[in-house]
C-alpha positions as CSV (number, residue, x, y, z in Angstrom):
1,X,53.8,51.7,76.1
2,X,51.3,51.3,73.4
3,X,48.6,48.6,74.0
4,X,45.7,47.4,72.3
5,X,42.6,45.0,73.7
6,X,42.2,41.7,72.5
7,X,39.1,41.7,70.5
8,X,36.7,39.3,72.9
9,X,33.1,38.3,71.4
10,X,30.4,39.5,74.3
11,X,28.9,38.4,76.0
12,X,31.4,35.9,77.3
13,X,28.5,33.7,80.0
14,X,25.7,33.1,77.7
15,X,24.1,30.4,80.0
16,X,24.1,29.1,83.4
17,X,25.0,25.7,84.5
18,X,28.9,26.5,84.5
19,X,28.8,27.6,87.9
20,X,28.5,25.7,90.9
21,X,28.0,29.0,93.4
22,X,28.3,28.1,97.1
23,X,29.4,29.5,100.5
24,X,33.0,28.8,101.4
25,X,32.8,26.0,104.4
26,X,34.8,24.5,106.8
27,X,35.5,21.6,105.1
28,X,37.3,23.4,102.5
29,X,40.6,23.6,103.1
30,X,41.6,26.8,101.4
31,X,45.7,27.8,100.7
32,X,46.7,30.9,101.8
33,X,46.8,32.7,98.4
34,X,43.1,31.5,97.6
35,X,41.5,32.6,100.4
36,X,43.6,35.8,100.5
37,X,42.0,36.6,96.7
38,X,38.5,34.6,97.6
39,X,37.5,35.8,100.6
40,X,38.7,39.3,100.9
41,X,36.2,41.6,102.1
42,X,37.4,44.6,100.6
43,X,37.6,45.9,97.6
44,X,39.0,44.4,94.7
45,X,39.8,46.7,92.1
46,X,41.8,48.8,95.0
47,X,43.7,45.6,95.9
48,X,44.3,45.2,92.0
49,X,46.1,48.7,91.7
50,X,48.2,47.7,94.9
51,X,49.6,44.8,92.6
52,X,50.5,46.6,90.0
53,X,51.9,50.0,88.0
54,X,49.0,50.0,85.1
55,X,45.5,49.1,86.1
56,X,42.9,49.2,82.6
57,X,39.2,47.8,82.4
58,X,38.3,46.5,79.2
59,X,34.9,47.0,79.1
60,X,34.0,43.9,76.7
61,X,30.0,45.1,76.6
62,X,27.1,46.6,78.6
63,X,23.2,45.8,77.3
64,X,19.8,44.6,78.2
65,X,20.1,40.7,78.6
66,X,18.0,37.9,80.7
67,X,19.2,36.9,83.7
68,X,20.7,33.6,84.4
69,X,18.6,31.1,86.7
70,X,21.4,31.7,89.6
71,X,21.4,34.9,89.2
72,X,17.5,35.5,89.7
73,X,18.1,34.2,93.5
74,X,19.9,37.2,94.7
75,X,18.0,40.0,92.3
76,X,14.5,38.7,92.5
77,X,12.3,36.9,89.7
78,X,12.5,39.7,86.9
79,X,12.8,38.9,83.1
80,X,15.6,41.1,82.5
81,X,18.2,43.6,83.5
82,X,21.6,45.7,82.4
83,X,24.9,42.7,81.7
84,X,28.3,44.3,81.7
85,X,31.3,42.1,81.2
86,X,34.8,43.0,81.4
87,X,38.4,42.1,82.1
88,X,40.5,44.2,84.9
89,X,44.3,44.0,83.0
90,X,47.4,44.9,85.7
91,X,50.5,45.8,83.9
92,X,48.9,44.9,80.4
93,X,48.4,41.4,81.8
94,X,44.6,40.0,81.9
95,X,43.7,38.9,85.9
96,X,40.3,39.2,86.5
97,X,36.7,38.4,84.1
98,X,33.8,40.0,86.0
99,X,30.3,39.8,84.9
100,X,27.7,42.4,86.7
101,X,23.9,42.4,86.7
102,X,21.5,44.9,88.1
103,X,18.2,45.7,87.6
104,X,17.0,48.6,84.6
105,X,15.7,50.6,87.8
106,X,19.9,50.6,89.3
107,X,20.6,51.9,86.2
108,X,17.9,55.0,86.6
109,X,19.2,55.1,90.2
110,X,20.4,59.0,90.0
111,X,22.6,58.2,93.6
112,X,24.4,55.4,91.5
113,X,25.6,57.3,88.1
114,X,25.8,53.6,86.7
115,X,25.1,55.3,83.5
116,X,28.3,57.6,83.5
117,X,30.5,54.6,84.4
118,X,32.3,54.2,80.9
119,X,35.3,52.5,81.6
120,X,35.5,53.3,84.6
121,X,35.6,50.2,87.4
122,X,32.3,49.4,88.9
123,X,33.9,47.9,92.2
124,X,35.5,50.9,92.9
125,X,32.9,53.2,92.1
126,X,30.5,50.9,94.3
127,X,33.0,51.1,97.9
128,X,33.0,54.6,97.0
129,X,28.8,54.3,98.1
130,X,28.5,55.8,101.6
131,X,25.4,53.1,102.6
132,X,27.6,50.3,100.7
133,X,26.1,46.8,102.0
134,X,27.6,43.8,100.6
135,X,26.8,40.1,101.3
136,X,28.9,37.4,102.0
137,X,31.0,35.7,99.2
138,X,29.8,32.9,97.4
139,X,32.8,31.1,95.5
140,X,32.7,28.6,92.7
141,X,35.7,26.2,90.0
142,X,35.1,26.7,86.7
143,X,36.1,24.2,84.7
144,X,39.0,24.9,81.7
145,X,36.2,24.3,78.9
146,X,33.7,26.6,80.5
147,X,33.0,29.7,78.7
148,X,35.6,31.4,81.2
149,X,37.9,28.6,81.0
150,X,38.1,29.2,77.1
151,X,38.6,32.9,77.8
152,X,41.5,32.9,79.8
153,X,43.0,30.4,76.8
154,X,42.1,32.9,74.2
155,X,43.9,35.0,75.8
156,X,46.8,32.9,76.0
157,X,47.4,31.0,78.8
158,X,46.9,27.0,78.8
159,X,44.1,25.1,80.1
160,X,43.2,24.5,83.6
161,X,40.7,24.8,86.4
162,X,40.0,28.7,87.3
163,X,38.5,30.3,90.6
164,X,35.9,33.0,91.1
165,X,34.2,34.7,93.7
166,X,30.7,36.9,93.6
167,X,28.4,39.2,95.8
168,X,25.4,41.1,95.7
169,X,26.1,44.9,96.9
170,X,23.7,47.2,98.1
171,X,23.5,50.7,97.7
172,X,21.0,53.7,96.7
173,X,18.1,51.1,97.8
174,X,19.3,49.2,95.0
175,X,20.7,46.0,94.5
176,X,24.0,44.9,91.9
177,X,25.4,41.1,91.7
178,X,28.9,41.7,90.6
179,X,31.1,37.9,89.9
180,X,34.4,38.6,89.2
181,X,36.5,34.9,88.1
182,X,40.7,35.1,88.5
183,X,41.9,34.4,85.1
184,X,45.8,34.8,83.4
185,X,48.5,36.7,85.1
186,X,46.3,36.4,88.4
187,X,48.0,34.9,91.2
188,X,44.9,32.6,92.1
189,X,45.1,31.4,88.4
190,X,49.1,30.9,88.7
191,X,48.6,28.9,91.8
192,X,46.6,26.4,90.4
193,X,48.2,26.2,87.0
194,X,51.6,25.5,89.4
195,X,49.4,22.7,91.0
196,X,48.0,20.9,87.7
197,X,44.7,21.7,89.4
198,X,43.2,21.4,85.6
């Protein structure tokens, strides 16, 4: 089957303010299908290929950008780092935006290869770390005209609330903060466009 990328303008998160990142608590009473996309420990891009017959990354872009303010908390008070952006596509179906941001000196890391990564996906090269530490999940809703909200309607689908998950990872002495929001075909997104959650 022949497929070709949407063209997508990067980078898609230009600001912060979008994003209400927060522990998961008790109080929040999660379905089963969100927590089991939320909160899963493991890795995501292997849980993807489980899902489907044709996993692809479309790597939107990859350069030197400023960090967010929420961003900053997890990778320290530096000006700047390396932004990559892309969209993880099951069976030529868009389900996942993930943003990553590490530091210039994660990129030097020679243990890492970050450099060699292409279109490769970073989850998956990153479980594949033998001192792999990863901390817990933050989660925040993104509203349907957020920057991701209006992604997942350029890419078709109609408007509505979407969910996403991020965590800082660990590995090489070196530190990545990886957010990865379920959009389209995604079974978090189809729950809560079944449940006018918009």
């Amino acid at each position: 089957m022949s497929f070709v990328f949407p063209a997508i303008d990067y980078p898609v998160v230009t600001h912060a303010g979008e994003a209400d990142w927060h522990f998961p608590t008790t109080a929040e009473q999660w379905p089963a299908v969100v927590g089991d996309w939320l909160l899963d420990p493991h890795s995501l891009t292997a849980k993807l290929k489980q899902h489907s017959q044709h996993f692809t990354v479309q790597v939107l872009g990859q350069r030197e950008a400023p960090l967010l303010g929420n961003e900053t908390r997890w990778l320290g008070e530096i000006a700047g780092g390396v932004v990559r952006e892309v969209i993880l596509w099951c069976d030529y179906e868009p389900w996942v935006f993930a943003r990553s941001v590490f530091p210039f000196q994660a990129l030097a890391a020679a243990k890492l290869k970050l450099e060699e990564l292409g279109d490769q996906p970073l989850g998956e090269h990153l479980f594949n770390q033998p001192d792999l530490r990863r901390s817990a999940v933050e989660v925040s809703r993104f509203a349907a005209d957020s920057k991701v909200g209006r992604l997942h309607q350029q890419l078709g689908y109609s408007a509505q609330a979407l969910w996403g998950r991020r965590s800082c990872f660990h590995a090489a002495e070196q530190q990545l903060l990886v957010a990865e929001v379920f959009i389209g075909a995604s079974p978090l997104a189809k729950h809560y466009r079944e449940t006018l959650d918009v």
